[in-house]
Residue frames relative to the residue before (quaternion, step in Angstrom):
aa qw qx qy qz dx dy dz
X 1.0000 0.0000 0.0000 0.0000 0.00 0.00 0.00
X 0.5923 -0.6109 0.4702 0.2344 3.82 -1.26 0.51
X 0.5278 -0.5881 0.5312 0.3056 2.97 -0.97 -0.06
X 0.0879 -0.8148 0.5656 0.0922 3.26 -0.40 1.07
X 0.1866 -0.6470 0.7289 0.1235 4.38 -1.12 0.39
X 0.1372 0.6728 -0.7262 0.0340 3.27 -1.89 0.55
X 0.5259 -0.6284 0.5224 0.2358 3.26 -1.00 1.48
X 0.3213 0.7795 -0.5376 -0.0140 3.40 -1.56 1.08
X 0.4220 -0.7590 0.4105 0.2780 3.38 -1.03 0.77
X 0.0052 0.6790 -0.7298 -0.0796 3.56 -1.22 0.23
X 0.2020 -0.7700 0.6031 -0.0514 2.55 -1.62 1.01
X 0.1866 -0.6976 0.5407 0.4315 3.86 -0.06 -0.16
X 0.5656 -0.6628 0.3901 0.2976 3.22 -1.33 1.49
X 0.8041 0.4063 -0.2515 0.3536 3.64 0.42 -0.60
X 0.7088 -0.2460 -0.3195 0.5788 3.24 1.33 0.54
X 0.6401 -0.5507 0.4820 0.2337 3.24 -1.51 1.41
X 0.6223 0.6211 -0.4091 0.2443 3.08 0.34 -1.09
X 0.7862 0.2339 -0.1996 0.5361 3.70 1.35 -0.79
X 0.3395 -0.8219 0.4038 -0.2149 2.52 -0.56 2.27
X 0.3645 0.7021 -0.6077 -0.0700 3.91 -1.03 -0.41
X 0.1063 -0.6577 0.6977 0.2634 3.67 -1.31 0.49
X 0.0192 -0.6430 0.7587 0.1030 3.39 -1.95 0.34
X 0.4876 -0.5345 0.6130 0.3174 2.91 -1.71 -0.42
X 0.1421 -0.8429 0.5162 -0.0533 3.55 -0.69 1.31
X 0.3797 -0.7235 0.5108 0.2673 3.62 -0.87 1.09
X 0.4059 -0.6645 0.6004 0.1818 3.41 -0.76 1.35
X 0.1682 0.8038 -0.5378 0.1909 3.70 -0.33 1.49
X 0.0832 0.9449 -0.3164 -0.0106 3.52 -0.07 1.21
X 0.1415 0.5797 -0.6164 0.5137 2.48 1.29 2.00
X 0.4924 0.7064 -0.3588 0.3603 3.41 0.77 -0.14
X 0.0031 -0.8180 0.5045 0.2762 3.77 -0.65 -0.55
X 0.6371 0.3208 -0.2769 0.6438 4.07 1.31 -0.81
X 0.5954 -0.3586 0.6288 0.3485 2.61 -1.78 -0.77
X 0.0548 -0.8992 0.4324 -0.0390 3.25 -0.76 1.03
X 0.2707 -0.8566 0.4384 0.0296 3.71 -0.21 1.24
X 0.1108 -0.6322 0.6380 0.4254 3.77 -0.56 -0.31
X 0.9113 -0.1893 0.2253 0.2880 2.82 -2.42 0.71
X 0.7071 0.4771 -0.3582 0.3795 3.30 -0.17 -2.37
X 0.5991 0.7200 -0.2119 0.2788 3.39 0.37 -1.25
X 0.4666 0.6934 -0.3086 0.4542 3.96 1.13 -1.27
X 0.8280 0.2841 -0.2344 0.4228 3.39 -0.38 -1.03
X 0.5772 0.4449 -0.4942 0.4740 3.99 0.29 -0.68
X 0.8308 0.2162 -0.4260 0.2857 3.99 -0.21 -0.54
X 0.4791 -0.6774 0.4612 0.3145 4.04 1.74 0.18
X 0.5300 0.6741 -0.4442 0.2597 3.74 0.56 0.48
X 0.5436 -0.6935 0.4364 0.1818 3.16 -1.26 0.64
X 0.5068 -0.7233 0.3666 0.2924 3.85 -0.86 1.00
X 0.4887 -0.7263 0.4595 0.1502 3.46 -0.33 1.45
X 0.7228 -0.3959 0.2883 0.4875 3.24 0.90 -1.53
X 0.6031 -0.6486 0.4006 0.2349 3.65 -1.04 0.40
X 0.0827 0.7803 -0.6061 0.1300 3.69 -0.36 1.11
X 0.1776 -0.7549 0.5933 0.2156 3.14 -1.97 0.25
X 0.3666 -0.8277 0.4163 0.0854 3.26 -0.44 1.32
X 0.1987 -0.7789 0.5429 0.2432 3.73 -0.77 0.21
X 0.2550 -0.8407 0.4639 0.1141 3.65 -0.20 0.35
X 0.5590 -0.5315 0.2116 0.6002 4.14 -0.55 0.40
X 0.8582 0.2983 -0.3386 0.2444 3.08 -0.01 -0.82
X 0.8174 -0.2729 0.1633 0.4804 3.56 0.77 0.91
X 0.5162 0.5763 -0.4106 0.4825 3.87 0.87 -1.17
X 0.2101 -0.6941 0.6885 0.0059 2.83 -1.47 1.43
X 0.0191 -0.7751 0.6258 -0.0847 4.26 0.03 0.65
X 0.6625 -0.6039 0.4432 -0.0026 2.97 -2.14 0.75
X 0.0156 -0.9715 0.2360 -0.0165 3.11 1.22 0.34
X 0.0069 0.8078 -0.5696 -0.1518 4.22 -0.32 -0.05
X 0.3085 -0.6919 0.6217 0.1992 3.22 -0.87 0.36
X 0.0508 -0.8655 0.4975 0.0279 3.31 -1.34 0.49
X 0.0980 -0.8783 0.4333 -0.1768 3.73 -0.51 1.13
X 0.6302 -0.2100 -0.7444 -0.0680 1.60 -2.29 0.74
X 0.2194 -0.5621 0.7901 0.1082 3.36 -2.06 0.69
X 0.3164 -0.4712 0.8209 0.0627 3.14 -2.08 0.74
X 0.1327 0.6265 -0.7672 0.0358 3.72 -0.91 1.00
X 0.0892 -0.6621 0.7344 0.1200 3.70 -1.21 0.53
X 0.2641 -0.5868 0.7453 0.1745 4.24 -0.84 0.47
X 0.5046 -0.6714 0.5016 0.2075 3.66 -1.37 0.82
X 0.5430 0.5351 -0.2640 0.5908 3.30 -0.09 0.98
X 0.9094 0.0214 0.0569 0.4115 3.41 0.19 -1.38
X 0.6198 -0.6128 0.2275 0.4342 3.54 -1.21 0.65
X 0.6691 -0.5259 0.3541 0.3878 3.82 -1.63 0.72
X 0.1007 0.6160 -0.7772 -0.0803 3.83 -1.29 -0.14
X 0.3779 -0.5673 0.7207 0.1263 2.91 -2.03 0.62
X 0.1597 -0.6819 0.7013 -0.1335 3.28 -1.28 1.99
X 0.1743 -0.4455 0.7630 0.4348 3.54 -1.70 -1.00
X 0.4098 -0.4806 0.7696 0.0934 3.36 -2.55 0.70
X 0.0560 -0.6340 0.7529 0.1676 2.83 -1.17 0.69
X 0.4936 -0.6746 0.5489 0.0083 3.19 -2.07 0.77
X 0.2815 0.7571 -0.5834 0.0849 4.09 -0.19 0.88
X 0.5483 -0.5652 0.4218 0.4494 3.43 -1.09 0.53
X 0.1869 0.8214 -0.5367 0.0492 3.26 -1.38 0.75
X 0.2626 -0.5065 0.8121 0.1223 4.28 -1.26 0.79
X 0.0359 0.5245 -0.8196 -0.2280 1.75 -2.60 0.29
X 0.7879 -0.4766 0.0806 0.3814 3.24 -1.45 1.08
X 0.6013 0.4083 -0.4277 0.5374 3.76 1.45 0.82
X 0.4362 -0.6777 0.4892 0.3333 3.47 1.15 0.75
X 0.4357 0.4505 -0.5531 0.5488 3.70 0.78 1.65
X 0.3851 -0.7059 0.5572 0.2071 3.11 -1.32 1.21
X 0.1717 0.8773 -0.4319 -0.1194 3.79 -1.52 1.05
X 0.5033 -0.8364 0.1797 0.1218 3.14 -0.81 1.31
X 0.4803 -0.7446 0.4561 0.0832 3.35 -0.55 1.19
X 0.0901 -0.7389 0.6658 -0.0505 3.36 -0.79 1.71
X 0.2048 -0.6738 0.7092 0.0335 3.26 -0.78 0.94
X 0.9638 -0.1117 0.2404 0.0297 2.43 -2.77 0.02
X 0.7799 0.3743 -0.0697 0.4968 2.95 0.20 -1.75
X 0.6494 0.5032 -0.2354 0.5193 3.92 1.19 -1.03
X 0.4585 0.7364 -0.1732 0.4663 3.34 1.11 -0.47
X 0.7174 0.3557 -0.0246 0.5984 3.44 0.09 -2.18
X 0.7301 0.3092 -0.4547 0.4057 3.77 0.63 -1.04
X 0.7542 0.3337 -0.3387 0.4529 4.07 0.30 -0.74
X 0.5392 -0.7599 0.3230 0.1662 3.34 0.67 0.94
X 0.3401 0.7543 -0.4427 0.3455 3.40 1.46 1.03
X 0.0704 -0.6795 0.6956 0.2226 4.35 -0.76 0.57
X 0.4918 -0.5438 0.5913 0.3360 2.62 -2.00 0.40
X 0.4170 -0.6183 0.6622 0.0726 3.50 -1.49 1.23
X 0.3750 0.8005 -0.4409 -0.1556 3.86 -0.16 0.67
X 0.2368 0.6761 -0.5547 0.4232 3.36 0.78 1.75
X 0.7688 0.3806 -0.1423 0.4939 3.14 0.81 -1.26
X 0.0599 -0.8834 0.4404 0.1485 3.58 1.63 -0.65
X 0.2699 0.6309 -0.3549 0.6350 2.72 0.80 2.31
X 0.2573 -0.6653 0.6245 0.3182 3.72 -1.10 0.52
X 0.1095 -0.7280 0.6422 0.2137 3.22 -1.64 0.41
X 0.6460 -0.5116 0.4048 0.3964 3.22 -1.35 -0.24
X 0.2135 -0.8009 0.5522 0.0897 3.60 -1.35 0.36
X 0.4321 -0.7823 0.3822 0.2348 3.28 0.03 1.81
X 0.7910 0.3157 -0.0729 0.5189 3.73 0.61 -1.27
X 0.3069 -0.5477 0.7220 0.2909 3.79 -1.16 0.22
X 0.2711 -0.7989 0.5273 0.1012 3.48 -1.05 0.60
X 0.1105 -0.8831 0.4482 -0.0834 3.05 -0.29 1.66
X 0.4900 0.7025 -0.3432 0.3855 3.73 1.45 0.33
């Protein structure tokens, strides 16, 4: 399957006003939303809580999470999550974020991997 990107905002819920959009690799091995570090200060939020995270290639890291965030994905309706934050490159010494699962399921977007593309999801699944 491709790589798939999807444009998304976050916002810190209590004031919008601090904002960023990126593009975010749609990775559902993933479960938050994930940011690098540099990033932390521009939306001014406050640490939710402490976690350890495992990452692909094995690395287990320390991790905090932070909240509340507003993330809306283009396309589909907003929900309010927390992001967690770990330093990170990629091999172009650009930083890229990782949308998981859990952001996903809440803004009701599947992954499409023919079309390599989010779609919509008519029903929340409650079964």
């Amino acid at each position: 399957m491709g790589r798939i990107f999807a444009p998304v905002r976050v916002a810190n819920a209590l004031d919008r006003t601090r904002e960023l959009t990126c593009d975010a690799l749609v990775d559902t091995g993933a479960a938050p939303l994930v940011l690098p570090s540099a990033w932390k200060d521009r939306l001014g939020l406050a640490p939710v809580r402490t976690l350890q995270v495992e990452t692909a290639d094995g690395r287990v890291l320390d991790a905090q999470a932070f909240g509340p965030v507003w993330i809306q994905l283009e396309g589909f309706d907003p929900i309010f999550n927390e992001v967690v934050f770990i330093d990170m490159a990629s091999r172009e010494g650009s930083c890229e974020p990782l949308l998981g699962y859990i952001v996903l399921e809440q803004s009701r977007a599947a992954v499409d991997p023919v079309g390599h593309r989010l779609v919509p999801v008519k029903y929340v699944d409650l079964k």
